[in-house]
C-alpha positions in Angstrom: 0.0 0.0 0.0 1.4 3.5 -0.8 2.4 5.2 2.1 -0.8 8.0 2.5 1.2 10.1 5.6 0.6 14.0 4.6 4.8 14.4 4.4 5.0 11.8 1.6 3.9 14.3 -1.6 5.7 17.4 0.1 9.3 15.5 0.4 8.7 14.3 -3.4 8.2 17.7 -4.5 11.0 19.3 -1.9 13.7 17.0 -4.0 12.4 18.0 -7.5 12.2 21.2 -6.8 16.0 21.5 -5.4 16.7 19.3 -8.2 15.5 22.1 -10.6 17.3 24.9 -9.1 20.3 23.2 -9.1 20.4 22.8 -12.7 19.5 26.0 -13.4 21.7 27.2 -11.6 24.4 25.2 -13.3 22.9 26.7 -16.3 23.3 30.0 -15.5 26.8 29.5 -14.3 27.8 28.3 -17.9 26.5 31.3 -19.5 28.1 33.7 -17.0 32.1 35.1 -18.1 34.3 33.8 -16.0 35.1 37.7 -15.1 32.9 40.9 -15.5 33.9 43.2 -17.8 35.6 46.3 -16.1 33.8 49.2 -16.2 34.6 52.2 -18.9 34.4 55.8 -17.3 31.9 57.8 -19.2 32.2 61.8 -19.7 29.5 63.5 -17.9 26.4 64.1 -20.1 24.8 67.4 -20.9 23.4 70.0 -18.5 20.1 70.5 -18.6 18.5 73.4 -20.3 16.0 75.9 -20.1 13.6 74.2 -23.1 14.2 70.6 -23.8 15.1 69.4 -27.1 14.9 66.2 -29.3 17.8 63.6 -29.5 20.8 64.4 -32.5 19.8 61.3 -33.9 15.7 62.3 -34.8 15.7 63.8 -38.1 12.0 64.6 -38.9 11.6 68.0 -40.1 8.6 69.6 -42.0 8.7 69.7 -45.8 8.2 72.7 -47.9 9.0 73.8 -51.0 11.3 76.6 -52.4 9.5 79.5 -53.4 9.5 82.9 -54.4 6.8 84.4 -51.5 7.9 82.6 -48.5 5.5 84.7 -46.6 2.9 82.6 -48.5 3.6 79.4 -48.1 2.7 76.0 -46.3 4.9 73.3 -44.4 3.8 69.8 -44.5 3.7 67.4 -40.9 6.2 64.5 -41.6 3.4 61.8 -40.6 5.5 58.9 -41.1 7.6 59.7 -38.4 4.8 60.4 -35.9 3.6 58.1 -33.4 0.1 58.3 -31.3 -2.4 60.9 -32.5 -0.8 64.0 -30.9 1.6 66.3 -33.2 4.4 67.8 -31.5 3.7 71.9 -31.8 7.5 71.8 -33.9 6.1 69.5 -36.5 2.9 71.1 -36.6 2.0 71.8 -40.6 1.7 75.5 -41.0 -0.1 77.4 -43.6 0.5 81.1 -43.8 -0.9 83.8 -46.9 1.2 87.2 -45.1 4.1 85.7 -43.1 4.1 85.6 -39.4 3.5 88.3 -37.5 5.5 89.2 -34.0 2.8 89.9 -31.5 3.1 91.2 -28.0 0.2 89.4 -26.0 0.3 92.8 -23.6 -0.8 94.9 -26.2 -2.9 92.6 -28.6 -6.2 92.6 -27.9 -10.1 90.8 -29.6 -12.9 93.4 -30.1 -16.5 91.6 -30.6 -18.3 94.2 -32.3 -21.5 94.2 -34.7 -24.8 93.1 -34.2 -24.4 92.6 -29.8 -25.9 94.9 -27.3 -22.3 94.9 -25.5 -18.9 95.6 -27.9 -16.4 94.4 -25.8 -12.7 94.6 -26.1 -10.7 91.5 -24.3 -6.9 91.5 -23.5 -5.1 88.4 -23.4 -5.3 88.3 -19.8 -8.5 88.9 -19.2 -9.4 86.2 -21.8 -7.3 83.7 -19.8 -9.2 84.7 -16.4 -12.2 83.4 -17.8 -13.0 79.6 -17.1 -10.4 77.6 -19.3 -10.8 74.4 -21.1 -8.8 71.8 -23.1 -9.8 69.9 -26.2 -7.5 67.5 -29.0 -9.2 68.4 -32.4 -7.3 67.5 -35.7 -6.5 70.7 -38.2 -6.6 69.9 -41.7 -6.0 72.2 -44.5 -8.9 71.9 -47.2 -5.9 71.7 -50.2 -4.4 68.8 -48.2 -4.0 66.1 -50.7 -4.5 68.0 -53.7 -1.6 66.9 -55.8 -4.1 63.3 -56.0 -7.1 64.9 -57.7 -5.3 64.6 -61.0 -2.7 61.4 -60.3 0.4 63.8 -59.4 1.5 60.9 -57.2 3.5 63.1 -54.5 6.6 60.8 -53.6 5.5 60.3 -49.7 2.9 60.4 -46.9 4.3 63.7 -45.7 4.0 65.5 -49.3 1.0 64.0 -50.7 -1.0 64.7 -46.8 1.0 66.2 -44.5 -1.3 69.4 -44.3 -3.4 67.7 -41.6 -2.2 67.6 -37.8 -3.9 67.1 -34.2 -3.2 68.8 -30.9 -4.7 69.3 -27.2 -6.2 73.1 -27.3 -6.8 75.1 -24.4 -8.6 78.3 -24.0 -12.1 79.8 -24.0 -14.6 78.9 -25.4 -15.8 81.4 -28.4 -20.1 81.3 -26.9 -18.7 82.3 -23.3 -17.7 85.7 -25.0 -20.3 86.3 -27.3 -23.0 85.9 -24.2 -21.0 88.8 -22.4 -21.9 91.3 -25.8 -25.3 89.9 -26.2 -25.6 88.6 -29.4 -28.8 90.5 -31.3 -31.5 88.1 -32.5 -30.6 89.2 -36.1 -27.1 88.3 -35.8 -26.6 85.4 -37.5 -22.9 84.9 -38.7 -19.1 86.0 -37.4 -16.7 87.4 -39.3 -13.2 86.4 -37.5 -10.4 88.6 -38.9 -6.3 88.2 -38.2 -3.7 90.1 -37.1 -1.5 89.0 -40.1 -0.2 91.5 -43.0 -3.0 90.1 -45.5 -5.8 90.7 -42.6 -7.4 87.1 -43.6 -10.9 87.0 -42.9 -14.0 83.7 -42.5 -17.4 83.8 -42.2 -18.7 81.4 -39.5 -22.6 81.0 -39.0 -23.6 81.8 -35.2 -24.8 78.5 -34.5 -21.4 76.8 -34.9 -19.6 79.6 -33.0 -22.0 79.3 -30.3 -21.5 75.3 -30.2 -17.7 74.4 -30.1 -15.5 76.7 -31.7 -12.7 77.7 -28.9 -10.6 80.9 -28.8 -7.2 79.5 -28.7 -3.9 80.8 -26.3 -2.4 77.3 -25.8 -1.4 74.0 -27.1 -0.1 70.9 -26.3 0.5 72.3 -22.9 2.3 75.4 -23.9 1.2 78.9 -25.1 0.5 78.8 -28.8 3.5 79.2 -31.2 3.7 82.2 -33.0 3.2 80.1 -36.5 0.3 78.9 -35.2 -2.1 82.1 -34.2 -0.1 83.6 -30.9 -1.5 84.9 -28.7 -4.8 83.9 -29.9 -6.6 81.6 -32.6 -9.8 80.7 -33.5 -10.3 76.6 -33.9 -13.4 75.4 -35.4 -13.6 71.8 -34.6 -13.8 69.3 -37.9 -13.9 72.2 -40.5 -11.3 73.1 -43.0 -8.2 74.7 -41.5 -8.6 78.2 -43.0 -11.8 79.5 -41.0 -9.1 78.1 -37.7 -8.2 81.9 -37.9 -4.8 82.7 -36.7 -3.9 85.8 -34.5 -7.7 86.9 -34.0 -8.0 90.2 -33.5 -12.0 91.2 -34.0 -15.4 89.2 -34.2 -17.7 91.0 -35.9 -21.3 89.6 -35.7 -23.2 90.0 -38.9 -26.5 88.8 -40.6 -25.2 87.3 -43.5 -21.6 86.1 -44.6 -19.2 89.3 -45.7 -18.0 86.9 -48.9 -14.5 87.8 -48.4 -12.5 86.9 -51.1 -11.1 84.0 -48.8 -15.0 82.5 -49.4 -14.9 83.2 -52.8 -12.3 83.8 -55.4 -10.5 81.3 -52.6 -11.7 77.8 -51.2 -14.8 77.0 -53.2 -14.7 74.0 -55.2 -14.8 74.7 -58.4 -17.0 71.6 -60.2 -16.7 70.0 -63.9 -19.9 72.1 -64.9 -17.9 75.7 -63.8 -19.7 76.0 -60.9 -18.8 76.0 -57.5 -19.5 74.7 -53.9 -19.1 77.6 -51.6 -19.0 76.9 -47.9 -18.2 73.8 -47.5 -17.0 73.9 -44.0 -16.8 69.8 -43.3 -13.4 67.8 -43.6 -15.1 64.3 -44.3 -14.0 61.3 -43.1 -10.2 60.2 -44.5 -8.0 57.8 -43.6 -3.9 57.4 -44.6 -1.4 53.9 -44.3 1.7 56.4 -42.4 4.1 53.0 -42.0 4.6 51.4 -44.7 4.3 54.2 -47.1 5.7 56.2 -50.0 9.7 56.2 -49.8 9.8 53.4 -47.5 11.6 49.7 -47.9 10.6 46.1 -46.5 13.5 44.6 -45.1 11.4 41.4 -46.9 8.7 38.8 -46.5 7.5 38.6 -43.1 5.3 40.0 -40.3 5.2 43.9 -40.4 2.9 46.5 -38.4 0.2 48.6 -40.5 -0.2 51.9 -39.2 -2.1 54.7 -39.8 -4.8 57.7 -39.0 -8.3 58.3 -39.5 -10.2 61.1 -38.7 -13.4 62.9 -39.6 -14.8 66.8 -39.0 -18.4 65.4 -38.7 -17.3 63.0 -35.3 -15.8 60.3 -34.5 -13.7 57.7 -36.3 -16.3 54.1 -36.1 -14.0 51.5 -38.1 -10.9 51.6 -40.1 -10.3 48.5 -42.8 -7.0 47.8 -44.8 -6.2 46.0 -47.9 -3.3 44.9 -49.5 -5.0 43.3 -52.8 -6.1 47.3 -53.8 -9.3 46.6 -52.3 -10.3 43.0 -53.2 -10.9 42.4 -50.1 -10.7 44.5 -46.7 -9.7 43.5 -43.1 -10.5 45.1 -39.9 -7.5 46.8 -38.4 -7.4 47.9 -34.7 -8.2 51.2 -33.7 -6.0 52.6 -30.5 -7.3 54.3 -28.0 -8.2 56.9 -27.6 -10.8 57.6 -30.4 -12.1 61.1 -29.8 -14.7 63.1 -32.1 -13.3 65.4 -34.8 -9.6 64.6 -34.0 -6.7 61.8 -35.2 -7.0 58.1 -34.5 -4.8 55.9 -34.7 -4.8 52.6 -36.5 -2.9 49.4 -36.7 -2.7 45.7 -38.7 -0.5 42.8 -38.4 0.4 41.8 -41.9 2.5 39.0 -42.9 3.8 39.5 -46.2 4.9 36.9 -48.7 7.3 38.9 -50.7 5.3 39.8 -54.0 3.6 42.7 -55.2 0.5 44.1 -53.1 -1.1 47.2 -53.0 -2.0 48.5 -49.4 -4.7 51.0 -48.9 -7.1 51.9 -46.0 -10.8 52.8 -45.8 -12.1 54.6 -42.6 -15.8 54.8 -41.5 -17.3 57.3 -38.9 -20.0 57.3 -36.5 -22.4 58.8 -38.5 -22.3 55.7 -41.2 -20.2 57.8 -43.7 -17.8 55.7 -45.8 -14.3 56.9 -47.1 -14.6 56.5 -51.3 -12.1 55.5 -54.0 -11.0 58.5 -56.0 -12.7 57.4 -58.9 -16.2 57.4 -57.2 -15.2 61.1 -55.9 -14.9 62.6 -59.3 -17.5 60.9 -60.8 -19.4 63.7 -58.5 -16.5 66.4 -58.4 -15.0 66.1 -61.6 -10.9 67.2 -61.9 -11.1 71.1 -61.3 -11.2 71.4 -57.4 -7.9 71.5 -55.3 -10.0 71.3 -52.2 -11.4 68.3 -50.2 -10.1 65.3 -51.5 -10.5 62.7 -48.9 -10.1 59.8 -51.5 -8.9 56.7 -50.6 -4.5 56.2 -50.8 -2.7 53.2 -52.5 0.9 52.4 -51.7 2.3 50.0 -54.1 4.8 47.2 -52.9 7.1 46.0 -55.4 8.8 42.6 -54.4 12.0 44.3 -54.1 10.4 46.0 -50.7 10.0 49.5 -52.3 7.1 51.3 -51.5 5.8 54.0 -54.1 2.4 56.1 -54.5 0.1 53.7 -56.1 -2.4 56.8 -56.7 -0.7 57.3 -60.7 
């Protein structure tokens, strides 16, 4: 009869489990060096500074090109180097039409005038005594992605869409000021104007300035940069970057739009018949593969991450897909978290490639049932003579050399 006594199984399992460590520890031994290396001494690494910077070895800069007026110009967010949904306030695409101006925050001031019982003129500080709030919403210039309308095939991610970034905004909102004038029951649109040299100009209807557009005087957890509005901006959640007025200076309240020639000669969309949209406020949903894209090399067949981001200026981002048969057939990818209305999100796939040629694109769907298109569903509707708008799907092209090109020719 086995012996039943309750120190029988516990001795047993005492001896294995010495028996184990030993070996290990035999194991280990024969991996150790027989003596550690000496320490090298080091030189003493930098101070620290008054503002941090990046490391030498980070490289990502914004792209823009030469030209002539490079008071008007644009600089383009290098989205393939960018990780998460936030874009550092350096790398922040810029669009400018009169340079940037140098602004002291102790003298600038915003007037709200027009069609309010109460003009009021706001310093700066007075604006930032009021109850502050933060908010990450993506900016997108409307003329991102242009160069695709008509097949231009830009060479990267960062040239063909890097006019679109996404930060954490603080400030006020714009309906907390516009109660203190008493907006008139007959005023029914704003007219935000800038500080710059070209004094650009937007029409906004009161109803969106009175639901969650936000006067600006930080970002990303630091006051605004002067390239991007300081000491004030206007950011109009999910519309096209333009009306996101830089350097505010006045609100006028108006009954009607003033038609500046920013809303007319400038960002319409001119259709195939010669007429144009005007006011067409909404970025639409849009999705872009970052990693793997244009100018990029597989080291070759194997398991690599997908990555991307989706957004939409009518909400939130519901459900990205990715193919990499140029839409045969689509495949869920993961959406990180966080996925917040009207700003970035960020998207990944596992995809084990077998070494021939594949074409990777992504299709994003928000929460209001609104599916990205393929470009040639858009202008079917369009036609070829807008710059503006083009939230078309994006083809990279794998060759099965592991060169990745713009598969949009």
């Amino acid at each position: 009869m086995a012996d039943q006594t309750p120190s029988a199984t516990p001795s047993r399992s005492r001896r294995w489990f010495l028996g184990l460590g030993a070996a290990l520890g035999s194991a280990l031994a024969a991996c150790r060096p027989t003596q550690a290396p000496p320490l090298e001494p080091r030189a003493l690494g930098a101070p620290i500074s008054p503002y941090g910077s990046r490391s030498r070895f980070e490289k990502a800069t914004r792209f823009f090109r030469p030209t002539t007026i490079p008071e008007e110009a644009s600089s383009r967010t290098p989205l393939g180097d960018t990780y998460g949904i936030i874009t550092p306030s350096s790398l922040h695409f810029e669009r400018h039409h009169g340079g940037v101006p140098d602004i002291d925050p102790a003298t600038h001031t915003l007037t709200i005038h027009g069609l309010v019982e109460r003009p009021i003129v706001f310093t700066v500080d007075e604006i930032k005594r009021l109850p502050s709030i933060s908010r990450i919403f993506f900016l997108e210039c409307s003329g991102n992605s242009a160069s695709e309308w008509k097949g231009a095939a830009e060479v990267d991610v960062q040239r063909a869409h890097g006019l679109t970034s996404c930060s954490e905004w603080t400030g006020v909102w714009l309906s907390t000021l516009l109660r203190e004038c008493a907006v008139r029951p007959n005023g029914t649109w704003i007219l935000a104007e800038g500080a710059d040299a070209c004094k650009l100009a937007r029409s906004i209807p009161i109803a969106k300035a009175m639901h969650d557009v936000l006067i600006a005087y930080g970002q990303n957890g630091e006051a605004l940069r002067p390239e991007q509005g300081y000491p004030l901006r206007v950011i109009v959640p999910g519309w096209e970057g333009n009306v996101n007025v830089k350097w505010v200076r006045r609100i006028k309240v108006l009954d009607q739009p003033a038609m500046t020639r920013w809303e007319t000669s400038k960002y319409t969309d001119l259709l195939a018949d010669g007429s144009a949209r005007q006011f067409t406020f909404d970025m639409d949903a849009k999705s872009v593969i970052t990693r793997p894209s244009g100018g990029d090399r597989l080291a070759g067949a194997g398991i690599y991450e997908v990555t991307g981001l989706a957004w939409s200026g009518r909400g939130a981002i519901a459900r990205v897909e990715v193919s990499a048969d140029a839409g045969r057939t689509w495949t869920d990818a993961t959406l990180q978290e966080p996925v917040l209305p009207r700003a970035h999100a960020r998207f990944t796939w596992s995809w084990r490639w077998d070494g021939r040629d594949a074409i990777l694109q992504s299709r994003c769907t928000d929460d209001t049932g609104y599916v990205q298109p393929p470009r040639t569903d858009l202008v079917a509707v369009r036609g070829l003579n807008s710059n503006y708008h083009n939230n078309a799907i994006q083809s990279w092209k794998i060759a099965a050399d592991g060169s990745v090109t713009n598969g949009n020719v």
